[in-house]
C-alpha positions as CSV (number, residue, x, y, z in Angstrom):
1,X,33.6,-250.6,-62.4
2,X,36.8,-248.5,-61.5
3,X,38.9,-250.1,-59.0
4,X,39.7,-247.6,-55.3
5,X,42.8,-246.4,-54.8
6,X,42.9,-248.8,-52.0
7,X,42.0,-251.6,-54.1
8,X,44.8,-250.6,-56.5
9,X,46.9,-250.3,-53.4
10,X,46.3,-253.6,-52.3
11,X,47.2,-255.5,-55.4
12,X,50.2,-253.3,-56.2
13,X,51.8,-252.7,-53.0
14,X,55.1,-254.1,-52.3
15,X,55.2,-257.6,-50.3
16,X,57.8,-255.7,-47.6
17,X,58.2,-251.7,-47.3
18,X,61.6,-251.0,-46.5
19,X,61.9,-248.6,-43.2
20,X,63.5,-245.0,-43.7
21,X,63.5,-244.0,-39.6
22,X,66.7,-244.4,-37.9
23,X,65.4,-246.1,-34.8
24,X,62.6,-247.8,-33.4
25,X,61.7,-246.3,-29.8
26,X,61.4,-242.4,-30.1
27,X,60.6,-242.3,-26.6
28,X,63.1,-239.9,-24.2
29,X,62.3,-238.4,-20.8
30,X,60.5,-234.9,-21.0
31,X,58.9,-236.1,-24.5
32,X,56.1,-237.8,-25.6
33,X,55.2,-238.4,-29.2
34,X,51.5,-239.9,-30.1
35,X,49.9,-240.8,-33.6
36,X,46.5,-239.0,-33.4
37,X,43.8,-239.9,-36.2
38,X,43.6,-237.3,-39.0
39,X,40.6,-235.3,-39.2
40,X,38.8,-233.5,-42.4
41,X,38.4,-229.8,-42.1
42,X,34.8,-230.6,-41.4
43,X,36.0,-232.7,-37.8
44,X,35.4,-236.2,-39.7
45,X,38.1,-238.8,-38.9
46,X,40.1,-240.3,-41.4
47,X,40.7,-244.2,-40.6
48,X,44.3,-244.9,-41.8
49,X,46.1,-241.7,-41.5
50,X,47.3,-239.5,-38.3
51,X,49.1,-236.2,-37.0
52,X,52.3,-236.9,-35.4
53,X,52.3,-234.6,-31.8
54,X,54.9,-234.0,-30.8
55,X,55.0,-232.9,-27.1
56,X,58.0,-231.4,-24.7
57,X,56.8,-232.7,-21.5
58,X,58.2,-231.0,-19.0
59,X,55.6,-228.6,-17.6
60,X,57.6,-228.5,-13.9
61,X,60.8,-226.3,-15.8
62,X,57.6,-224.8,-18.4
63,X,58.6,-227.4,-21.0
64,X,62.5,-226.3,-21.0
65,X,64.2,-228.8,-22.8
66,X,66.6,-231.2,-21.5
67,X,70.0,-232.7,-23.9
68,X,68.0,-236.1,-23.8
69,X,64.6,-233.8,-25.1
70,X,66.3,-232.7,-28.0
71,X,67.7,-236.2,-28.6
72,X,64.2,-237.3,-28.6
73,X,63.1,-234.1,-30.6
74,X,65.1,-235.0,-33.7
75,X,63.9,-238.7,-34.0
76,X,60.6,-237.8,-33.7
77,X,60.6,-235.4,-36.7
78,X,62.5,-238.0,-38.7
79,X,60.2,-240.6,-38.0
80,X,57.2,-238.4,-38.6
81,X,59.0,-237.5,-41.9
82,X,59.2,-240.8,-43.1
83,X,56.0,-241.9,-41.9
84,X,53.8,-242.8,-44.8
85,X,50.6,-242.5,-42.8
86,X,51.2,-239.5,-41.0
87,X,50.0,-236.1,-42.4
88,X,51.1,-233.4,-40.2
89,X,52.9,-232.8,-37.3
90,X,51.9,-230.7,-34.2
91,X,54.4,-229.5,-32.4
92,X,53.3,-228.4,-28.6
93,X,53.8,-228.6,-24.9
94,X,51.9,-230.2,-22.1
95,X,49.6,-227.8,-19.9
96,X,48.6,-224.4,-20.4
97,X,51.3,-222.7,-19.2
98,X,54.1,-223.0,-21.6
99,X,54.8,-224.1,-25.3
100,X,58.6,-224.1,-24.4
101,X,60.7,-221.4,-22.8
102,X,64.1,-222.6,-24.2
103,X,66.9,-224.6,-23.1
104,X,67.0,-226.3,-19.8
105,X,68.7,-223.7,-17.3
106,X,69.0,-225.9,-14.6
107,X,71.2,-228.2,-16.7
108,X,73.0,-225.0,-18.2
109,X,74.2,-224.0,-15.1
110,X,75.1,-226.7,-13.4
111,X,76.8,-229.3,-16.3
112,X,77.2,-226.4,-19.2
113,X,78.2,-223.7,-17.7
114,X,82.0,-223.3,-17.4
115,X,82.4,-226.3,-19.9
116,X,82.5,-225.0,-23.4
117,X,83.9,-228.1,-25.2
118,X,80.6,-229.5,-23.7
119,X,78.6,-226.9,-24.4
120,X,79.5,-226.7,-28.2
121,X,78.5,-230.6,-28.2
122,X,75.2,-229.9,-26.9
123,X,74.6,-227.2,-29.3
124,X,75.2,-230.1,-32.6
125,X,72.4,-231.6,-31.3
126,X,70.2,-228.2,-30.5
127,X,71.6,-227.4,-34.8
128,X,70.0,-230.7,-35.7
129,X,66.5,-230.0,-34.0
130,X,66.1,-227.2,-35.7
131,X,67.3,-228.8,-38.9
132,X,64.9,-231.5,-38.5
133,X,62.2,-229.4,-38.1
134,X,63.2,-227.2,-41.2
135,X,63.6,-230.6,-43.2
136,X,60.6,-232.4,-42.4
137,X,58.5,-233.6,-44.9
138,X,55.4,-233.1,-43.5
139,X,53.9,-229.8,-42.4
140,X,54.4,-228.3,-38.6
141,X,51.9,-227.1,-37.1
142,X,53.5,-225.3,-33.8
143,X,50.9,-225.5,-31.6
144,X,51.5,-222.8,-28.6
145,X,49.7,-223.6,-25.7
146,X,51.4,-220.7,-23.6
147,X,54.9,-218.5,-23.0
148,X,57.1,-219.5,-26.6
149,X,60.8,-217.8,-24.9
150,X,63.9,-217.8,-26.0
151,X,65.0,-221.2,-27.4
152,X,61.2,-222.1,-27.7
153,X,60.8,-219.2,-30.0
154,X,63.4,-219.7,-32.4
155,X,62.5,-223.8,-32.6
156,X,59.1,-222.5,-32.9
157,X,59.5,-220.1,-35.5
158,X,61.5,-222.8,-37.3
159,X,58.1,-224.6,-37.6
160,X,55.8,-223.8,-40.7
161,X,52.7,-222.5,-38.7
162,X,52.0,-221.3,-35.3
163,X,48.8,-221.0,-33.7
164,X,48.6,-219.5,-30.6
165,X,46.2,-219.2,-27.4
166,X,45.8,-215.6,-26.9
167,X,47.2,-215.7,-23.2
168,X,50.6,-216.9,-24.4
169,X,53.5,-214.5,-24.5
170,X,56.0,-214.7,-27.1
171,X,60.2,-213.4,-27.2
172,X,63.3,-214.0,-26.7
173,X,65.5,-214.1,-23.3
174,X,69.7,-213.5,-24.8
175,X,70.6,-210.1,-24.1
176,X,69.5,-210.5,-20.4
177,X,70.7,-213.7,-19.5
178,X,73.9,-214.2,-20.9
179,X,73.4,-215.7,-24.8
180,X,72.3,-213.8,-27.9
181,X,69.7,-215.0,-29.9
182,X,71.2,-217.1,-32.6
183,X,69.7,-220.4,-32.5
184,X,67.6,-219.1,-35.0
185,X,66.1,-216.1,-34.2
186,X,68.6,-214.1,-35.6
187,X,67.8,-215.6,-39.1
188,X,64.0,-216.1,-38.8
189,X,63.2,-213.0,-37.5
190,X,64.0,-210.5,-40.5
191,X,62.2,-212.7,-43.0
192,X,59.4,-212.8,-40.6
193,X,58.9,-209.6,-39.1
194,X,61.2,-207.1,-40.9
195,X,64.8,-205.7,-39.4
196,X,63.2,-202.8,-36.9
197,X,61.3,-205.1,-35.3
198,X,63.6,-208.2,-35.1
199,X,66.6,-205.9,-33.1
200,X,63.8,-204.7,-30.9
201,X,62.5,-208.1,-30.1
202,X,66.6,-209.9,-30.3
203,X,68.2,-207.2,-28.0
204,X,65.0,-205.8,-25.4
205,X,63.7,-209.0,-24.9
206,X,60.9,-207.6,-24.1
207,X,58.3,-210.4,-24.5
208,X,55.2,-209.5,-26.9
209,X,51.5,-211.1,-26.8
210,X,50.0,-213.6,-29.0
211,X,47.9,-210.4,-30.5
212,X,50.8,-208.5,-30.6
213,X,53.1,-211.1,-32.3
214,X,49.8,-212.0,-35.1
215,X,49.6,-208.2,-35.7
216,X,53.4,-208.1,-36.5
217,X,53.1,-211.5,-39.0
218,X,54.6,-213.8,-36.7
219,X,51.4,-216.2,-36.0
220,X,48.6,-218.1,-38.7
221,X,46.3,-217.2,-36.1
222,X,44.9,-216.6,-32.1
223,X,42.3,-218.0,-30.6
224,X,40.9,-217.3,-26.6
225,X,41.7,-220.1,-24.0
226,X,40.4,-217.8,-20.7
227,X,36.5,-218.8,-19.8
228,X,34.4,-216.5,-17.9
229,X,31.4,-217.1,-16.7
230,X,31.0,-220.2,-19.3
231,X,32.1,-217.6,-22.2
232,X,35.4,-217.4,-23.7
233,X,37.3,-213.9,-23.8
234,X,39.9,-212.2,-24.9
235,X,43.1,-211.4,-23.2
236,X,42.1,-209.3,-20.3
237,X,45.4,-208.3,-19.7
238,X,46.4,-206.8,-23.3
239,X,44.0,-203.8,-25.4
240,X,42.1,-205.7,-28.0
241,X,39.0,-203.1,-28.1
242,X,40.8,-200.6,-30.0
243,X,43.8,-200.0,-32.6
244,X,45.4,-196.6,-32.0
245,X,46.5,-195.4,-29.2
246,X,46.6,-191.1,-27.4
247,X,49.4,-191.0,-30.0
248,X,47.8,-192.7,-33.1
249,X,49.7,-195.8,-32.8
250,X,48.1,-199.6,-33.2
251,X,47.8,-200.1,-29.4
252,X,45.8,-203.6,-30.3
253,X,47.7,-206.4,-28.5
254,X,50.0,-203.9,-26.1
255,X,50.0,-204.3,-22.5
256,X,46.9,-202.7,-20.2
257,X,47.9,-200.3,-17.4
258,X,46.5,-198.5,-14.4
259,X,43.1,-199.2,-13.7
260,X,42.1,-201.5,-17.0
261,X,45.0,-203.7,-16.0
262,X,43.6,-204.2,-12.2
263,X,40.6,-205.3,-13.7
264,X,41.8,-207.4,-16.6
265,X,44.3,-209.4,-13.7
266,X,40.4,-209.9,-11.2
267,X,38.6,-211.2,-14.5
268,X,42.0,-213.6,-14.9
269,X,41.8,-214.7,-11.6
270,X,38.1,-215.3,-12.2
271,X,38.3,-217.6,-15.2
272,X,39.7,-221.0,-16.0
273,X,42.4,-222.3,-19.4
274,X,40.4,-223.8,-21.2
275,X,42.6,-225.1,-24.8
276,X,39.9,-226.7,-27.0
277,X,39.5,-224.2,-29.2
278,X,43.1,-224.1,-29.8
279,X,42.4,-227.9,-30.5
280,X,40.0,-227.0,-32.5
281,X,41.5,-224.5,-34.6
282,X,44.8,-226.8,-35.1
283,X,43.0,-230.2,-36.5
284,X,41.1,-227.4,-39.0
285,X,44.6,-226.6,-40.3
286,X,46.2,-230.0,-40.1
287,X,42.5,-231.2,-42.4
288,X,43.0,-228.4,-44.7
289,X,46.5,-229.7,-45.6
290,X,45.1,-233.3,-45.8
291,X,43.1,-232.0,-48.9
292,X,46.5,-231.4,-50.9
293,X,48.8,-233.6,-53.4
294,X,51.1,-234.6,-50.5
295,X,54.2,-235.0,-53.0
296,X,52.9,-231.4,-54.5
297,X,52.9,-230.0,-50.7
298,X,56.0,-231.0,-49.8
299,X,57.7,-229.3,-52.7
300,X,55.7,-226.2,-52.0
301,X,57.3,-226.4,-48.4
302,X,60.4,-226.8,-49.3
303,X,60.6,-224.2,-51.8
304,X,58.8,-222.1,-48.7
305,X,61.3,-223.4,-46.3
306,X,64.1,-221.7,-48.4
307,X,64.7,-218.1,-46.8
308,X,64.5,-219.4,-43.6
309,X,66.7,-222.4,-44.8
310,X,69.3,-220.4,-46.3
311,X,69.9,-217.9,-43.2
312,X,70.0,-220.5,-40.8
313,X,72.6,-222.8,-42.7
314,X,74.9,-219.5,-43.5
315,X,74.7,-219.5,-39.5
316,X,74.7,-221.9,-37.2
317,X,78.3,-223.3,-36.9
318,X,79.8,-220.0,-36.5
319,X,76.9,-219.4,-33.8
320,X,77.4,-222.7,-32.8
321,X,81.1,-221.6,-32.0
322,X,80.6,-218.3,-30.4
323,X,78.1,-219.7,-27.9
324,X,80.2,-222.3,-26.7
325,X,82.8,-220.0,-26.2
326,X,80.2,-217.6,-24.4
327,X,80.2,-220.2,-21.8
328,X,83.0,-218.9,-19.9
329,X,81.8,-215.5,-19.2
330,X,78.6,-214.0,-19.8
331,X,76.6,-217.0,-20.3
332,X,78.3,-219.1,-17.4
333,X,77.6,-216.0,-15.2
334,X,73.5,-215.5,-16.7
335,X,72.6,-218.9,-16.6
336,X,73.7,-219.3,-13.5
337,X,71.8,-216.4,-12.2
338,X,68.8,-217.5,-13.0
339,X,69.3,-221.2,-11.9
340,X,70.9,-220.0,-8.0
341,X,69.3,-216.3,-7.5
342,X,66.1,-215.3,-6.1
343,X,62.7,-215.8,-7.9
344,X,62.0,-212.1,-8.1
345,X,65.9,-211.2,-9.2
346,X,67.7,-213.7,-11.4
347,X,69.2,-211.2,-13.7
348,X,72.5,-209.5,-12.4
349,X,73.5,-206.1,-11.7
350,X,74.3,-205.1,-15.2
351,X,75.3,-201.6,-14.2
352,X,78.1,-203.2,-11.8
353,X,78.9,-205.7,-14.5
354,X,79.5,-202.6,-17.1
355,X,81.9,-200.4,-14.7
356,X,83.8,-203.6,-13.5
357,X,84.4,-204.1,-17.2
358,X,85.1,-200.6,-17.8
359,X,87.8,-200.5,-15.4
360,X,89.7,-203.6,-17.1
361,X,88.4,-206.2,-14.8
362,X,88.9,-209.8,-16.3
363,X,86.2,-212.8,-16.3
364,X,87.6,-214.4,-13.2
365,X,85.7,-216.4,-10.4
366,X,85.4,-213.8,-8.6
367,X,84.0,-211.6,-10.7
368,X,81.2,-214.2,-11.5
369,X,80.6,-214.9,-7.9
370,X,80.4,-211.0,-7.6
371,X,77.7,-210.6,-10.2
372,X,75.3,-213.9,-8.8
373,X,72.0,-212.4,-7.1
374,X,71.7,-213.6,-3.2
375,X,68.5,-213.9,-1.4
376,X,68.8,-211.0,1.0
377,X,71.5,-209.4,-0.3
């Protein structure tokens, strides 16, 4: 009788494997990273293999990351990488409320802002997060488990796929608060979406829904997370009852207004998150890539990997440069909006900001201090 692989393994195994991670303790503040078992597609758990998660845990700034989250961020995905038992990884946030919305802007405005030899050290380490991610040897699964903004998006994007729960919005914040979208987003979004699309979601920021951004190519799939009544539903605040619009254009996924919106926001109001199929649908994905050569997938992502790859290495130091730089003018002045100015107005006045320019006014202090949003003013 044949021996089992495991048998085979046994006998032929090395008496010491030799480790390939760089350190031990993965574990940083804002992040946790567990080893969850492996499931077939069918729900039945594997004994001996696991998904890496990955988690930004910081649901009090919606999972913004912190310099020491990133830190954390790149071990993780090399020690998932050279994890011999792990499978996949799963790349999400803690809650419902957030996946990520991008970089900390607490911390950007009150250590980054103004410092550019600082900021430019900060963004190595933001480069190499997305390079590990890109690199990994394992599949990632970007689990989004609510608003994917700005620096979110473009690490998200950077992962393989990206499952969303239908309530989540999805975009990217540059333009209107002081940066430009190119920690990735600039390079993904072509390849992923096409050019029109890419400079209307790089430079409107307008922010899309999960059905609008799976309509467009950007997500492997949606599932509901609002339960009413016991019953999932759909978005109730986006159309996903019909295709075309008065003017014949695919409305599915656009925003609701007048009337249909009142009653979408009372039936959200009504209903409770509820993330499990999200689970659900993510384990089915990580098990279907359990049932592959794993030396054979690999190659097949890295070959995969290689638009995406190829834009963002052509990239990122020159962005690298210009948005350290950008951190004595437009980015010291929008991050800092946001961090001191009112909830309901943390963009500035960009019409005053335009004339001041227009006139020849330089990027002093006062100019800055000029553009911040008061409370009452």
């Amino acid at each position: 009788m044949a021996e089992t692989p495991l048998a085979v393994a046994a006998r032929t195994k090395p008496a010491t494997l030799a480790p390939h991670t760089l350190v031990e303790d993965v574990s940083f503040p804002g992040l946790r990273v567990e080893k969850r078992p492996a499931r077939l597609p069918d729900g039945t758990m594997v004994e001996g293999l696991y998904n890496t998660w990955i988690i930004l845990d910081n649901p009090g700034q919606l999972n913004s990351y912190t310099t020491a989250m990133v830190k954390g961020v790149i071990l993780a995905f090399r020690a998932a990488s050279a994890a011999r038992d792990v499978v996949a990884v799963v790349f999400t946030g803690s809650g419902d409320r957030a996946f990520c919305t991008g970089g900390n802007t607490k911390e950007y405005a009150e250590y980054y802002a103004g410092n550019p030899q600082e900021y430019r050290q900060y963004m190595r380490l933001f480069n190499d997060m997305v390079s590990a991610i890109l690199g990994c040897d394992k599949p990632v699964v970007c689990r989004i488990n609510g608003m994917r903004i700005g620096g979110g998006q473009e690490i998200g994007m950077a992962c393989d796929f990206s499952i969303a729960q239908d309530l989540a919005r999805l975009g990217q914040a540059g333009p209107k608060h002081g940066s430009a979208a190119i920690g990735g987003a600039t390079d993904f979004l072509p390849l992923m979406i096409g050019m029109e699309r890419a400079l209307e979601s790089g430079t409107l920021c307008e922010h899309w829904s999960a059905h609008k951004a799976y309509r467009f190519g950007m997500l492997h799939d949606i599932v509901p997370a609002l339960k009413v009544d016991g019953k999932f539903v759909p978005n109730p605040l986006v159309i996903t009852d019909r295709l075309l619009d008065e003017w014949g254009r695919f409305a599915l996924g656009e925003p609701k207004t007048g009337a249909a919106l009142d009653e979408g926001k009372r039936m959200l109001a009504r209903g409770t998150v509820d993330l499990s199929l999200l689970d659900e649908k993510v384990e089915t994905l990580c098990g279907k890539l359990l049932l592959t050569f794993p030396e054979c997938l690999t190659k097949s992502l890295e070959e995969l990997r290689k638009p995406k790859i190829e834009a963002w290495n052509a990239n990122k130091e020159d962005s690298r440069a210009w948005l350290a730089l950008n951190m004595l003018a437009e980015a010291r002045t929008g991050f800092r909006a946001f961090n001191e100015g009112p909830r309901e107005r943390r963009e500035i006045d960009f019409v005053a900001l335009r004339l001041a320019l227009a006139q020849g006014a330089p990027w002093s202090e006062d100019l800055v201090e000029s553009l911040i949003p008061r409370a009452g003013a």
